[in-house]
N, C-alpha and C positions, 0 to 999 in steps of 0.2 A: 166725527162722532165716535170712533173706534177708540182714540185718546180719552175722549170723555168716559165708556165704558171701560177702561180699562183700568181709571183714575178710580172710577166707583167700586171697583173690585180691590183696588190694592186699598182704598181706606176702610172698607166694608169689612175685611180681613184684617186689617189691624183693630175697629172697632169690637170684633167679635172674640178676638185673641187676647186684648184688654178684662172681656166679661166674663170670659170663663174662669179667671185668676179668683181665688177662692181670697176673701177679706180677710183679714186679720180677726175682725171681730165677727161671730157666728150670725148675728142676727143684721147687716149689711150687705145687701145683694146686689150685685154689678149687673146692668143692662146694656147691651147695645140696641142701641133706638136707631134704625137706616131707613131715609126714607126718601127713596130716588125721584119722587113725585118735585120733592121741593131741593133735593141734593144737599140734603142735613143730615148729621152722622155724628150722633149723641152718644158718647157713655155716658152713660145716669148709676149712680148709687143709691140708693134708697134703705133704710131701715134704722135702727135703734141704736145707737152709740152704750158701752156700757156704763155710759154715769146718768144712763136717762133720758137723754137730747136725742130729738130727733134728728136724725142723719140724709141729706138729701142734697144732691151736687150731681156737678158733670163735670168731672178729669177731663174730658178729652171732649171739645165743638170742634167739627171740621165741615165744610162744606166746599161746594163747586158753584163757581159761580163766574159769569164771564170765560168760563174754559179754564179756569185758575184754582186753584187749589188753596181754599183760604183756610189755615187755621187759627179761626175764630177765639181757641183756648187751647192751653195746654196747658193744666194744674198737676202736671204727672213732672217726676225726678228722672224719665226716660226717654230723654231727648226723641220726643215724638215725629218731629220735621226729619230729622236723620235718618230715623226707621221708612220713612215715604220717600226719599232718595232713593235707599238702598234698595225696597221693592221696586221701584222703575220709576216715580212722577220727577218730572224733569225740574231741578231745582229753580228752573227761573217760570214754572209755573206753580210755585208755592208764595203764597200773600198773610206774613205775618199779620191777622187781621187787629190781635190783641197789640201791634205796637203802635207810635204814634204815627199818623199817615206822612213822614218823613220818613219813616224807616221801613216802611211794609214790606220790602219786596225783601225775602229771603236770602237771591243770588247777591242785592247789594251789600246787606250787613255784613256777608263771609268774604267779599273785597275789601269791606273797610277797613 
């Protein structure tokens, strides 16, 4: 359980360090959504684009599940898995959830 807790805190703090990054555009507001009940850990964007369009996504799904560190998504340019290394989650408890289930497991890709 202390691994478990410890995974919740390093993705909670990058979730929270993603939302306070000020948008580009004024009216687009960044959330972290954490929610240890279910071990889901959302960046959500939400607000007005300026040509009109409604603006609303999530950069960044990660969750825990099985003891494993799945990231579910990562639509960011900031190699998000490397950042969860380097806070401490052990790379062979990171599960590319967005690849196809031949390639999930993180530590195998970086052997390939």
């Amino acid at each position: 359980m202390e691994k478990i807790k410890k995974y919740r805190q390093i993705i909670q703090n990058l979730i929270q360090k993603y939302s306070s990054f000020k948008s580009s555009y004024d009216k687009i507001e960044d959330f972290a959504v954490c929610d240890e009940k279910t071990d889901n850990y959302i960046l959500l964007n939400v607000g007005w684009h300026p040509s009109g369009r409604r603006q609303l996504g999530y950069p960044i799904h990660i969750r825990i599940k099985d003891e494993k560190v799945w990231v579910e998504w990562d639509g960011t340019d900031q190699e998000v898995v490397e950042q969860l290394i380097n806070a401490g989650i052990d790379e062979n408890d990171i599960v590319l959830g967005f690849q196809s289930p031949k390639e999930i497991r993180y530590s195998d890709l970086k052997a390939a």
